[in-house]
C-alpha positions as CSV (number, residue, x, y, z in Angstrom):
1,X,111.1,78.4,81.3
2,X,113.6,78.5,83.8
3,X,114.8,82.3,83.2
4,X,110.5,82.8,83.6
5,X,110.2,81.4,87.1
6,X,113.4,83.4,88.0
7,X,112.4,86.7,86.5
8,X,108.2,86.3,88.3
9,X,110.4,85.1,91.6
10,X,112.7,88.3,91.3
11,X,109.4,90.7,90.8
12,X,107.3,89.6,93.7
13,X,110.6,90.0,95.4
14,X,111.0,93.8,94.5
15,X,107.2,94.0,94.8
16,X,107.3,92.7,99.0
17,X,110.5,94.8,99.4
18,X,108.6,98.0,97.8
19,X,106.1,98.1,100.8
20,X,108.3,97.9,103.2
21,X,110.8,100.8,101.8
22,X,109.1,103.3,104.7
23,X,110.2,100.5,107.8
24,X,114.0,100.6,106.2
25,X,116.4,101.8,109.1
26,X,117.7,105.0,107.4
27,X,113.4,106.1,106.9
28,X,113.1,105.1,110.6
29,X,115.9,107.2,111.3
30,X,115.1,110.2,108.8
31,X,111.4,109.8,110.7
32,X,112.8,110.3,114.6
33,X,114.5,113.5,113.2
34,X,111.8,114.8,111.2
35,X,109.8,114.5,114.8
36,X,111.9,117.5,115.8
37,X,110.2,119.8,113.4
38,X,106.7,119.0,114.7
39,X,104.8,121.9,116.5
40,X,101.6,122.2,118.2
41,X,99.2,123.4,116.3
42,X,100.2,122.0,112.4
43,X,97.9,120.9,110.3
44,X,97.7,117.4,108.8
45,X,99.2,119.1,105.6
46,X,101.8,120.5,107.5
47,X,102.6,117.0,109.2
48,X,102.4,115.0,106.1
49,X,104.0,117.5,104.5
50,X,107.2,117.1,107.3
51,X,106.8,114.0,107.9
52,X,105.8,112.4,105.0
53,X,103.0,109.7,104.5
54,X,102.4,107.7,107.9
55,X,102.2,104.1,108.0
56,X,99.3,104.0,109.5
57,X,96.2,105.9,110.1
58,X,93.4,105.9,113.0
59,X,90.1,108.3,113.4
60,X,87.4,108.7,115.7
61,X,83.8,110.3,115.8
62,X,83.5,112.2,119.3
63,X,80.4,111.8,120.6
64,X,80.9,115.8,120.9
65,X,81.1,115.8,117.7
66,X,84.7,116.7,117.6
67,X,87.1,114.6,115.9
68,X,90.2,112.3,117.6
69,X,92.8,111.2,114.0
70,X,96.3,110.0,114.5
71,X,99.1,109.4,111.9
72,X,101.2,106.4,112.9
73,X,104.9,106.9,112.2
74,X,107.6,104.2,112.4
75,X,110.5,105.5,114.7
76,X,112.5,102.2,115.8
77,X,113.3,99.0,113.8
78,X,112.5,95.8,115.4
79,X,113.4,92.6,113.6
80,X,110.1,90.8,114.7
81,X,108.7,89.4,112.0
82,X,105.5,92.1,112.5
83,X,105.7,95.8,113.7
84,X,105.0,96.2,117.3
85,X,103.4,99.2,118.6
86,X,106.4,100.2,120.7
87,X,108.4,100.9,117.3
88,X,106.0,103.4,115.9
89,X,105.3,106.9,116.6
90,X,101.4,108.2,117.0
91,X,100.9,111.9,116.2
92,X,97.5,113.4,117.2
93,X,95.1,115.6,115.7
94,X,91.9,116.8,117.7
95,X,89.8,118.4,115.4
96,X,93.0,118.9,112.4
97,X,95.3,120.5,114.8
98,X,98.2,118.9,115.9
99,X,97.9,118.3,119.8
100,X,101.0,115.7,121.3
101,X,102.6,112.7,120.0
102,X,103.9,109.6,121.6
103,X,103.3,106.2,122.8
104,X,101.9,108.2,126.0
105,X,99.8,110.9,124.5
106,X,98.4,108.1,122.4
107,X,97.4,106.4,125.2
108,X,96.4,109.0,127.4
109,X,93.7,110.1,125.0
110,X,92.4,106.7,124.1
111,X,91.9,106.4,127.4
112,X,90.7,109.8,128.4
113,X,87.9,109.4,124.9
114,X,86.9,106.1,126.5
115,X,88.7,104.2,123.2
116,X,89.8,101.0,123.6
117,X,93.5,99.9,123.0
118,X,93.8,96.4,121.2
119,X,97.2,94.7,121.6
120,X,98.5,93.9,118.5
């Protein structure tokens, strides 16, 4: 019984550790070089296909009926607890084409599309 509780305790171990492979340092790191390959212009193929798959995703309706997406990249390791906004990356597509990426890009279209930022 005792070898049973070890081996279920050792799974959901592996299991936690699995979803958080992307956030390890070395994928933060391999992520903040990959950046450097990033043109204006690429296609979310092309990004994902740099980059690899984001760890986050956001997209937005226009209301001229253009579309606002941005893939959300960890770049810095912060032992938090959570991941704060500050230690990801934001790349943005309007209308599938790459257009700027960063904290301040991010922002600066939120803002300029009338989006609101929540704090996390």
């Amino acid at each position: 019984m005792k070898k049973l509780i070890y081996l279920f305790v050792a799974v959901i171990l592996v299991s936690g550790c699995a979803s958080y492979w992307n956030s390890l340092p070395w994928s933060i790191d391999n992520n903040r070089k990959k950046l450097m390959e990033l043109e204006i212009g690429m296609t979310k193929k092309e990004v994902i296909n740099v980059m690899g798959d984001p760890y986050n995703r956001e997209a937005y309706a226009l209301p001229n009926g253009h579309t606002l997406e941005f893939l959300i990249y960890l770049t810095k390791y912060t032992d938090s607890g959570s991941i704060p906004d500050s230690d990801t990356t934001p790349i943005c597509f309007e209308d599938g084409k790459v257009t700027g990426w960063g904290r301040n890009f991010y922002v600066e279209r939120k803002q300029r599309y009338e989006i609101e930022i929540r704090n996390r």
